[in-house]
TORPA-4810 file (N, C-alpha, C, O; in nm, 3 decimals):
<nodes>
NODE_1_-0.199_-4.501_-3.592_-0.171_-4.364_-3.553_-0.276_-4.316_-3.452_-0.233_-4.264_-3.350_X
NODE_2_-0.394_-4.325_-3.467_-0.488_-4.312_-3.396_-0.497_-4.357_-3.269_-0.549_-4.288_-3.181_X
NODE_3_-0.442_-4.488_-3.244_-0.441_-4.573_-3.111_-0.350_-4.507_-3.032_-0.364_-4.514_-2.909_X
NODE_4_-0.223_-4.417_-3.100_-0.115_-4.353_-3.050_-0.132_-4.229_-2.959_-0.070_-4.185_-2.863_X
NODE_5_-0.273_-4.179_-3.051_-0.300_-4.068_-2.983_-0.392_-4.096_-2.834_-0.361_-4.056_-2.722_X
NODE_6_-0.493_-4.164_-2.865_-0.570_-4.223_-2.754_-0.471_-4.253_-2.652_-0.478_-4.192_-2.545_X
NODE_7_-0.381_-4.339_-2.673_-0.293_-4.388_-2.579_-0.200_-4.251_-2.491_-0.166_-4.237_-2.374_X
NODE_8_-0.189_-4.199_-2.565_-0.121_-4.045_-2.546_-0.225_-3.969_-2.451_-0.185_-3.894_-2.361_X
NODE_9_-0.370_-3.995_-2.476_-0.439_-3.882_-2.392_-0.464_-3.971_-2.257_-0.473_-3.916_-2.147_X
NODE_10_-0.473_-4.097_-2.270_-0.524_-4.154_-2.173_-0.377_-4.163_-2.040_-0.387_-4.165_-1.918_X
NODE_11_-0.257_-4.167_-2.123_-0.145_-4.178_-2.042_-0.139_-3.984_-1.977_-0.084_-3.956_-1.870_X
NODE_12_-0.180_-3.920_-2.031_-0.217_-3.794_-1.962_-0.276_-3.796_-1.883_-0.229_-3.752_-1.779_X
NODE_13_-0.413_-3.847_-1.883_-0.524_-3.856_-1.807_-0.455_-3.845_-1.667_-0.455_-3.760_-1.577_X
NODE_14_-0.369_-4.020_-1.695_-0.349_-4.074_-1.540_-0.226_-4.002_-1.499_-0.188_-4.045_-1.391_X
NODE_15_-0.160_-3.921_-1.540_-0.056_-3.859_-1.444_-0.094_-3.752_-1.431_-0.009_-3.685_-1.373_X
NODE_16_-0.197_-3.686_-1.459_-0.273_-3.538_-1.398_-0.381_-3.579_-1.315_-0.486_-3.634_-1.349_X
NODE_17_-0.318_-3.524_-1.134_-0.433_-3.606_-1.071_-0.529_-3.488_-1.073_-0.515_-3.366_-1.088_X
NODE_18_-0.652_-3.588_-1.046_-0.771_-3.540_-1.058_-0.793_-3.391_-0.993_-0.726_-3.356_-0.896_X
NODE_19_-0.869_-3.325_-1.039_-0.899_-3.162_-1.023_-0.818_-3.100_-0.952_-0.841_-3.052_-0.841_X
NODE_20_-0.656_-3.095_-1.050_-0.535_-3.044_-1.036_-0.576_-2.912_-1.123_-0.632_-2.922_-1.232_X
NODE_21_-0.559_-2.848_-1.091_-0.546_-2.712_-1.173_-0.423_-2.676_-1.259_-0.316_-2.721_-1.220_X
NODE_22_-0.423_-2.583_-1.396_-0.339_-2.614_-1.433_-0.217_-2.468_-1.399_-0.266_-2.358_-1.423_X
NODE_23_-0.073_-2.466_-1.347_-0.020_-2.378_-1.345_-0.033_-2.235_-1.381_0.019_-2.196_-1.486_X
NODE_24_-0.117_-2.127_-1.280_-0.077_-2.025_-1.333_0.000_-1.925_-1.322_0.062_-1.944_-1.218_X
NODE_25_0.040_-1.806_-1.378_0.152_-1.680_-1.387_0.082_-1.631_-1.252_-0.040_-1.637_-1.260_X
NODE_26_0.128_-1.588_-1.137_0.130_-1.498_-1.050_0.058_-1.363_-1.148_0.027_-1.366_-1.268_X
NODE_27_0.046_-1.260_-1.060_0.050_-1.131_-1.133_0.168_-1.035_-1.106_0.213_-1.040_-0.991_X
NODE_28_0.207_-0.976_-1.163_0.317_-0.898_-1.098_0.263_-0.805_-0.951_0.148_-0.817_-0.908_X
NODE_29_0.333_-0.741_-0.907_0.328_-0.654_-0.758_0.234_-0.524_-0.834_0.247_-0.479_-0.948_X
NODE_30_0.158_-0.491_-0.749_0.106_-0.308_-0.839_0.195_-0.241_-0.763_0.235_-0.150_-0.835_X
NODE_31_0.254_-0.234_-0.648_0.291_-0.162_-0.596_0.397_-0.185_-0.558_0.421_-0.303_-0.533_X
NODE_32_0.513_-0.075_-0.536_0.696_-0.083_-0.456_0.634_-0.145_-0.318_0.532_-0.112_-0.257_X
NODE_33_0.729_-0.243_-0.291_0.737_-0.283_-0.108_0.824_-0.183_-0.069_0.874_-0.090_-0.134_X
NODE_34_0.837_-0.220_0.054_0.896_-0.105_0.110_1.034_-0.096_0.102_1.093_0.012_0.105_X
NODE_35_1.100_-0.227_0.090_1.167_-0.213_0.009_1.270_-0.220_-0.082_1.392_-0.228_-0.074_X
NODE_36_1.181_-0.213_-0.181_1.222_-0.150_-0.355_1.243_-0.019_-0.272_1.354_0.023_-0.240_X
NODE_37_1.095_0.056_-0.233_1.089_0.216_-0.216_1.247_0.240_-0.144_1.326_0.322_-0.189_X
NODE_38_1.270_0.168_-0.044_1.442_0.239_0.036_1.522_0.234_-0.088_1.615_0.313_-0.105_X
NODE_39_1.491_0.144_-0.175_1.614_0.104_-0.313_1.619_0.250_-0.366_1.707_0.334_-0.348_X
NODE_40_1.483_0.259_-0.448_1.492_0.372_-0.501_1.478_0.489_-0.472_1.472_0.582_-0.553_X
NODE_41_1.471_0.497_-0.353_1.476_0.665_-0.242_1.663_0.631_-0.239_1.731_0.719_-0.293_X
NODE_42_1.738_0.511_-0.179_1.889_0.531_-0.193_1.979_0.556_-0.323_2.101_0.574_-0.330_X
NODE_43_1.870_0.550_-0.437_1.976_0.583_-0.593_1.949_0.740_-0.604_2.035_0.827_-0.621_X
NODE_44_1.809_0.757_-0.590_1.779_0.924_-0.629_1.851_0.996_-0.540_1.867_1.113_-0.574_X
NODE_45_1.919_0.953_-0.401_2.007_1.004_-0.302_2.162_1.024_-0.331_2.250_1.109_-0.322_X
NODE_46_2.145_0.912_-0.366_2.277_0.901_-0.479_2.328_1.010_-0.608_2.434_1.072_-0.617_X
NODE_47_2.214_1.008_-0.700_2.230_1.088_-0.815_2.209_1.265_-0.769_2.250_1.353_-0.845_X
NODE_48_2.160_1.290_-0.672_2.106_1.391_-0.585_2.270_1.493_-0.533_2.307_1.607_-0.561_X
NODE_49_2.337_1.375_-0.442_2.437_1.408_-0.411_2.567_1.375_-0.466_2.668_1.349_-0.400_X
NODE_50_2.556_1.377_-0.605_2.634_1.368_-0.665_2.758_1.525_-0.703_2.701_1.631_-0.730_X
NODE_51_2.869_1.526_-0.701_2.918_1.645_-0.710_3.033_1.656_-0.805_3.140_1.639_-0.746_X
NODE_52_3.043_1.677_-0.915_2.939_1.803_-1.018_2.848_1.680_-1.002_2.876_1.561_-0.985_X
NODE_53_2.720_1.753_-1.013_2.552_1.691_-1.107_2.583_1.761_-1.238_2.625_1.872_-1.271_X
NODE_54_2.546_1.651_-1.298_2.503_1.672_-1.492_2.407_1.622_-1.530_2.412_1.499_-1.533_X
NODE_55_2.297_1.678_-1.568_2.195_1.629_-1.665_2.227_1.469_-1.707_2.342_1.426_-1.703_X
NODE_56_2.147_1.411_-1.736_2.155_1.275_-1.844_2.232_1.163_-1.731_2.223_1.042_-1.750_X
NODE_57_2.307_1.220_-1.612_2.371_1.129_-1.503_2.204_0.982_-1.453_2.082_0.993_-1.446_X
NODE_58_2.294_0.878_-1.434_2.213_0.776_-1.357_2.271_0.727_-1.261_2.390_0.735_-1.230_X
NODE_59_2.149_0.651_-1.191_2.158_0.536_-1.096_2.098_0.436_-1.121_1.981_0.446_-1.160_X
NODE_60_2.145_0.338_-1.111_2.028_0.202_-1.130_2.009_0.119_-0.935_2.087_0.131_-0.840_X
NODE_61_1.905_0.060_-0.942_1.851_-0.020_-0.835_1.789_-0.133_-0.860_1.726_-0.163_-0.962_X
NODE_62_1.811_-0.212_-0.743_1.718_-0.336_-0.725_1.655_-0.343_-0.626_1.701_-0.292_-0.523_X
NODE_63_1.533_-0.406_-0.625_1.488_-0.450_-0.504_1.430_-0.605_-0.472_1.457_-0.704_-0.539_X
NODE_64_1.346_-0.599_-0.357_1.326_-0.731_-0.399_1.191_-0.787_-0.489_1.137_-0.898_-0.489_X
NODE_65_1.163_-0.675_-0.556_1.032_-0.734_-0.633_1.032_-0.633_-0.773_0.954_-0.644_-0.868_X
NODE_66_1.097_-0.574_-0.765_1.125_-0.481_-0.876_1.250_-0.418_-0.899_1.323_-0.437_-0.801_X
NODE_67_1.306_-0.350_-0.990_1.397_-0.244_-1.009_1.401_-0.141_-1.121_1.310_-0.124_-1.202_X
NODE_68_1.528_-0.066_-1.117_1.460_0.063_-1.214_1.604_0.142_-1.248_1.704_0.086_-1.203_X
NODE_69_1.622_0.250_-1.312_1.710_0.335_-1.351_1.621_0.504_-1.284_1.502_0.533_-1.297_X
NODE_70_1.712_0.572_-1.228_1.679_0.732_-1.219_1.775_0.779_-1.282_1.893_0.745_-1.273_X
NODE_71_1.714_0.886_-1.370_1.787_0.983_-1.453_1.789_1.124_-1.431_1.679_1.173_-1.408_X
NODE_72_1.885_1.200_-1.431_1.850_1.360_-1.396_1.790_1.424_-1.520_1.845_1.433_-1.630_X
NODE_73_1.682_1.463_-1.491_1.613_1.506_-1.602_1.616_1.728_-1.645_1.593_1.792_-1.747_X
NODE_74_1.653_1.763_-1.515_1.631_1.847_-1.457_1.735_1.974_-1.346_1.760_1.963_-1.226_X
NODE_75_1.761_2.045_-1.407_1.856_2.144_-1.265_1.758_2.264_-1.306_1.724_2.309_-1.416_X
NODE_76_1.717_2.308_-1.137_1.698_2.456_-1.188_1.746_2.502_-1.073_1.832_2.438_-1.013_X
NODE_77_1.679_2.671_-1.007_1.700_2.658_-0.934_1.517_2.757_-0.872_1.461_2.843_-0.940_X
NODE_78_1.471_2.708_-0.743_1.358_2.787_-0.738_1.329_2.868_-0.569_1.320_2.781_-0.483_X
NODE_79_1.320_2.963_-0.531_1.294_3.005_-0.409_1.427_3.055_-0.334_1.420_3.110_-0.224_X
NODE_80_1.569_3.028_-0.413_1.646_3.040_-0.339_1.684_2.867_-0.302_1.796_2.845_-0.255_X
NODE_81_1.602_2.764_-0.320_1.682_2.640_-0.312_1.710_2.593_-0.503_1.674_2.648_-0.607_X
NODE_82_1.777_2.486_-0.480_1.860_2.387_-0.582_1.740_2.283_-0.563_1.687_2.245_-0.458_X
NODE_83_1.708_2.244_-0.708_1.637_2.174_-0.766_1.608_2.091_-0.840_1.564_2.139_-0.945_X
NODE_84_1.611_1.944_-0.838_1.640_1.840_-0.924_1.519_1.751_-0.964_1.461_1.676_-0.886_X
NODE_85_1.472_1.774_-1.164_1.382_1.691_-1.178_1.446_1.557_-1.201_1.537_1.548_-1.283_X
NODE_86_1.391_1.423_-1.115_1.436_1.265_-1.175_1.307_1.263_-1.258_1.205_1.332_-1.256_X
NODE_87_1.356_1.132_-1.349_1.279_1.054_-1.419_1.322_0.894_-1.401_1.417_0.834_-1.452_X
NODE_88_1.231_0.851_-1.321_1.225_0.735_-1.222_1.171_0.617_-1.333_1.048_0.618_-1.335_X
NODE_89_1.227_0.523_-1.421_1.170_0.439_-1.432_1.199_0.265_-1.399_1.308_0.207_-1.405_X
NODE_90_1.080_0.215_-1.366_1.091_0.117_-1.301_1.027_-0.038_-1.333_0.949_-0.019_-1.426_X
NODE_91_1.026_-0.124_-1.312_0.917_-0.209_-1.331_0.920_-0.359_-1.247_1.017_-0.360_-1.171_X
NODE_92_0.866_-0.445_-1.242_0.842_-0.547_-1.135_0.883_-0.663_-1.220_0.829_-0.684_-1.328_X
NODE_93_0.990_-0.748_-1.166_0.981_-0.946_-1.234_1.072_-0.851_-1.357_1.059_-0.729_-1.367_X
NODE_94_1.176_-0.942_-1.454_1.165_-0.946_-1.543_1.106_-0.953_-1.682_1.050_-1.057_-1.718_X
NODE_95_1.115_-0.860_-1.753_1.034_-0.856_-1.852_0.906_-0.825_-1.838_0.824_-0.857_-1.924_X
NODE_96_0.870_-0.753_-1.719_0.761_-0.641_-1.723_0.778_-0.523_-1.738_0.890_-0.471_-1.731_X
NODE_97_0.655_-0.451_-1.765_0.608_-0.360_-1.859_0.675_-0.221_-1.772_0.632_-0.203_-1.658_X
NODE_98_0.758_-0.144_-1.814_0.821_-0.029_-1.763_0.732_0.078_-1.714_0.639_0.097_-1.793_X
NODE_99_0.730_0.178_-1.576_0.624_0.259_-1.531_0.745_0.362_-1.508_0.867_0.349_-1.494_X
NODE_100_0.657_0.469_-1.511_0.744_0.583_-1.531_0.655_0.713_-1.422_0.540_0.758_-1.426_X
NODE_101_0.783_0.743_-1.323_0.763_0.880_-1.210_0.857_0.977_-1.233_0.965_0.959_-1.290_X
NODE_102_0.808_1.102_-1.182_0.907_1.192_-1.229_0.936_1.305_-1.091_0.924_1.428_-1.092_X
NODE_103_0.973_1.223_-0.987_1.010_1.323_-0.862_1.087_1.441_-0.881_1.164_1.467_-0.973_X
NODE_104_1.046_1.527_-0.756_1.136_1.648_-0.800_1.171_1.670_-0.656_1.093_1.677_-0.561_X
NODE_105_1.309_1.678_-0.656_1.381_1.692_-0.504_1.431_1.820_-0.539_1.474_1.855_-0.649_X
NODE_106_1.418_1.894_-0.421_1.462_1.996_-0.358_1.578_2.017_-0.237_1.554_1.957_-0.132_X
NODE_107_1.690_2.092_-0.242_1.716_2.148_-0.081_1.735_2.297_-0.094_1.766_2.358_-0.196_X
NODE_108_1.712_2.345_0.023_1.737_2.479_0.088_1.937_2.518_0.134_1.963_2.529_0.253_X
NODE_109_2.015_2.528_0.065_2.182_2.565_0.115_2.246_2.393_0.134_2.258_2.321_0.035_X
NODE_110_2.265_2.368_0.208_2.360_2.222_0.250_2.251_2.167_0.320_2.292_2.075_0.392_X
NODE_111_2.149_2.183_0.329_2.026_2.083_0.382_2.016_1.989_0.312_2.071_1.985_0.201_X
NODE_112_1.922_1.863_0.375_1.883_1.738_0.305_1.802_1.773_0.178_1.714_1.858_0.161_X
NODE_113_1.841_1.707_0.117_1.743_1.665_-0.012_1.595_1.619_0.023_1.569_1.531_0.106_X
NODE_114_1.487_1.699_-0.062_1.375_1.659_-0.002_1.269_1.633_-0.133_1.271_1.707_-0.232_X
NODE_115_1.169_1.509_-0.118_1.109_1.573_-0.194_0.975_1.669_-0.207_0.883_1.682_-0.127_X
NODE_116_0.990_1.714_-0.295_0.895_1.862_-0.355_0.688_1.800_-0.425_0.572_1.823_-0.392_X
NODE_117_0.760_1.719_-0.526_0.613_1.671_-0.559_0.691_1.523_-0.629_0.808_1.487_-0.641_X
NODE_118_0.522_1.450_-0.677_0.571_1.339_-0.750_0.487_1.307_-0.877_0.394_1.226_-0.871_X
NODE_119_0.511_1.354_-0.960_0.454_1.347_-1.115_0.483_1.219_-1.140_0.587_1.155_-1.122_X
NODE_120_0.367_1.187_-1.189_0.369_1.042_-1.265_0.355_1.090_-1.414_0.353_1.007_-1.506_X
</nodes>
């Protein structure tokens, strides 16, 4: 049994060439490329100009290094414009760890949608 194992490490030895390193995980992206960002600036555009808007409505996106769901979190109305809080969540690769933004788009009458601030 013993000779089995020896034989086992030594047959390792020789098919790992010498000061091969061993495979590691990338890290995920910290940040949207540019774009994910068009991805998810075109869903919140989406859920934005949606007509009726309802609360709890989504969009989902992909990009090429991440993707995410926007949710309407939010109608008010402030200044005389229409006002929409999202709740943007997103994350990078499969099976990474979910990050969470909470934009708030604005327009003034039939103007573009803009945004207002960006709460994380």
């Amino acid at each position: 049994m013993r000779r089995l194992a020896i034989l086992g490490t030594c047959l390792l030895a020789l098919a790992t060439p010498s000061g091969a390193k061993p495979a590691q995980k990338s890290a995920p992206p910290r940040h949207l490329t540019s774009s994910d960002e068009a991805e998810q600036r075109a869903a919140e555009g989406r859920l934005n100009e949606r007509n009726p808007v309802m609360l709890g409505m989504t969009e989902h996106w992909q990009g090429d290094t991440a993707e995410g769901t926007v949710r309407l979190e939010r109608i008010y109305r402030d200044h005389g414009q229409d006002c929409h809080v999202l709740e943007d969540h997103f994350r990078f690769g499969e099976g990474g760890p979910w990050r969470a933004s909470h934009p708030v788009w604005c327009r003034a009458g039939d103007g573009p949608w803009r945004v207002r601030e960006h709460r994380r």
